[in-house]
C-alpha positions in Angstrom: 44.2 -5.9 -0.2 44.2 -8.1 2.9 41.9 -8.7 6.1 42.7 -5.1 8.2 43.4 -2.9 5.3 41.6 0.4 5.3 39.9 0.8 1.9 38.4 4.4 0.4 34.6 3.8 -1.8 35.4 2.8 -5.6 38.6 0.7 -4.7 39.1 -2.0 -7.0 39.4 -5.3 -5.0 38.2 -8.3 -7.4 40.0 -7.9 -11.5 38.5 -9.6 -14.1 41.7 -9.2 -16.1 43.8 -12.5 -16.8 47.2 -11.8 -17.4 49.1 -14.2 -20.0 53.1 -14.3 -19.6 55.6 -15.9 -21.5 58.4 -18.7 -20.1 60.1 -15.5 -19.2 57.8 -14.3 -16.9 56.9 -11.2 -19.4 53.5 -10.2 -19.8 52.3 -10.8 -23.6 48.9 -10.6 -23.5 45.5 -10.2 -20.8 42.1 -11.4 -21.4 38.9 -9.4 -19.7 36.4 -12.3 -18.0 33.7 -11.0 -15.8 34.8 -11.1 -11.9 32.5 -11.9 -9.6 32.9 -12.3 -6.1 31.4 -11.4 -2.3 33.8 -9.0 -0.4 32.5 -8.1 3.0 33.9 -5.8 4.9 33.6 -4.0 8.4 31.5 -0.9 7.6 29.9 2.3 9.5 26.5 3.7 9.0 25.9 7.3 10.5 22.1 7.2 11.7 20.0 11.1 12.0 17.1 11.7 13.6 15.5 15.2 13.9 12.7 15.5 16.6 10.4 18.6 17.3 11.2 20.1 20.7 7.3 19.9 21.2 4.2 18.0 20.7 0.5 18.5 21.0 -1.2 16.3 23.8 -5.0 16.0 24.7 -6.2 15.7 28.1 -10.0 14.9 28.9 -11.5 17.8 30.8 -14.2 15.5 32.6 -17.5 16.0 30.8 -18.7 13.3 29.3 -22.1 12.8 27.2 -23.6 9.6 26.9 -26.1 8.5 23.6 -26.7 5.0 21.2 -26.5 4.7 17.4 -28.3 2.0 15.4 -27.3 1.1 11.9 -29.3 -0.4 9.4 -28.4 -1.2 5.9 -24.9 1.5 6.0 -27.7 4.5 7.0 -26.6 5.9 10.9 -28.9 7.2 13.2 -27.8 8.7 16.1 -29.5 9.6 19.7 -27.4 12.1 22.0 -27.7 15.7 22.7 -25.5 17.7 20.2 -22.2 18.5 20.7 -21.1 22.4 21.3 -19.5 23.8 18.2 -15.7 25.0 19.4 -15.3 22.6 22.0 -13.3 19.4 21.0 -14.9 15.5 21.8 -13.4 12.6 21.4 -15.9 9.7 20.5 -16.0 6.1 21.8 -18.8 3.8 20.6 -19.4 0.4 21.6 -20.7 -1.7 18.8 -22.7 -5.0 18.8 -24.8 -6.5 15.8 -28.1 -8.0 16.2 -28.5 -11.9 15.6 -30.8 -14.9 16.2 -29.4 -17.9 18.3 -25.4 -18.0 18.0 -25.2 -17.9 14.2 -28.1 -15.6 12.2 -26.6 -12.4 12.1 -28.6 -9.6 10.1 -27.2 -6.6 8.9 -28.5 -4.5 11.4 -25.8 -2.9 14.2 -26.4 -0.6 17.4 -24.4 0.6 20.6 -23.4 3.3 23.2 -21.6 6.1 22.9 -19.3 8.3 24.8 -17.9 11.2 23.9 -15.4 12.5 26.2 -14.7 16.3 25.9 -10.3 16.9 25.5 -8.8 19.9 25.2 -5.5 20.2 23.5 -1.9 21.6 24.7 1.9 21.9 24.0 4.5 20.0 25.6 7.6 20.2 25.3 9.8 16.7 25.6 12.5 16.1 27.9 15.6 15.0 27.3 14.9 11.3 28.2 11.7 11.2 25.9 13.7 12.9 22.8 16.5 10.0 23.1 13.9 7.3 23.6 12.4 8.9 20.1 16.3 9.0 18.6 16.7 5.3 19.9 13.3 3.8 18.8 14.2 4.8 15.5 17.9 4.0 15.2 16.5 0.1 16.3 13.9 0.1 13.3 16.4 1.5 11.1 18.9 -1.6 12.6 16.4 -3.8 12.5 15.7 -3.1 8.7 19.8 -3.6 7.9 19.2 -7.0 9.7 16.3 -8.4 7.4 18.8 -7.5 4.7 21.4 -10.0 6.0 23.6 -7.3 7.1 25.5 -8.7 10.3 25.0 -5.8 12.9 28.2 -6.0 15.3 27.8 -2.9 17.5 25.8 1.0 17.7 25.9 4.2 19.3 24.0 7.6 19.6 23.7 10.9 21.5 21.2 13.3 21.8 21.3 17.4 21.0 19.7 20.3 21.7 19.6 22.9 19.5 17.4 26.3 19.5 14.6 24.6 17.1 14.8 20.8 17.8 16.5 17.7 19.2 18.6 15.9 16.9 19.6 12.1 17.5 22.6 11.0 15.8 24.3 7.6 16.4 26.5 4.9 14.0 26.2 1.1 13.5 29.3 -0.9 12.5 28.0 -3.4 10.3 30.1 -6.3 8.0 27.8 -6.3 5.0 29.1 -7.5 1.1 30.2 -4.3 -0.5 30.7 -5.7 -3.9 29.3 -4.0 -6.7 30.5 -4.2 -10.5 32.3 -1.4 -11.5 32.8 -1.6 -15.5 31.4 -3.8 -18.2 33.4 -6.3 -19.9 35.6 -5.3 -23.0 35.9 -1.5 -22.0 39.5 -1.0 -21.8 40.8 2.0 -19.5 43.7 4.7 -19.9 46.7 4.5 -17.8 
């Protein structure tokens, strides 16, 4: 093998066979020693990404109830007209603990609250949100090749649609060390 050659997974590139030959140049005899080595080589990565062709947003409707909380000890009480069963609220509170001077804090905390009724819909994404989705992810999954020392020299991807989803798909040429150890020493193989 030299630097350019295209080579197939399982190819033997490092031997750990010594050969012994005589003053002829005939081979009497080999030894087995274990090979080790770094081979790095110019390799592809193919990336997927399925994403659903929807997702389910909220958007505030406008009401808005307003109440306080105080909390002693862990035990919650709370002060604001009940919520309506079947309708859907999303909560804010606004917490502070009460102290003495800048540094005597008790255990004792209290706030407002607002709870902001949402209602919740189906949208579907564009094009451009589904490849931002395909690409956000194909950069964590390059960024995780990275912190394993794998040299990143290039990607791409495209976006599809299909009937039930958008699928991202895209390669990264990498050089990375391929090496792994293919047999023990001592195990002889069959021509």
């Amino acid at each position: 093998i030299k630097v350019g050659d295209v080579i197939g997974k399982g190819a033997l590139l490092v031997d750990g066979t010594i050969p012994i030959y005589d003053d002829s140049g005939s081979l009497i005899n080999s030894h087995e020693v274990h090979a080790d080595a770094e081979v790095f080589a110019q390799t592809v990565h193919c990336f997927q990404k399925e994403i659903p062709l929807s997702i389910i947003e909220k958007t505030r409707t406008g009401h808005l109830r307003k109440g306080s909380y105080v909390s002693i000890l862990g035990n919650t009480f709370f002060f604001m007209l009940p919520l309506k069963n079947g309708q859907l609220w999303e909560i804010v509170k606004e917490e502070k603990q009460f102290h003495f001077f800048d540094k005597f804090y008790l255990p004792i905390h209290y706030g407002g609250l607002s709870a902001y009724e949402y209602k919740k819909y189906e949208r579907y994404y564009t094009q451009g949100e589904a490849e931002k989705i395909g690409e956000r992810s194909m950069q964590e999954y390059i960024e995780k090749l990275s912190e394993k020392g794998i040299q990143i020299l290039g990607s791409d991807g495209k976006i599809e649609f299909n009937e039930s989803e958008w699928t991202y798909t895209g390669t990264i040429t990498v050089i990375e060390n391929i090496a792994i150890e293919d047999r023990p020493v001592g195990i002889d193989e069959e021509n």
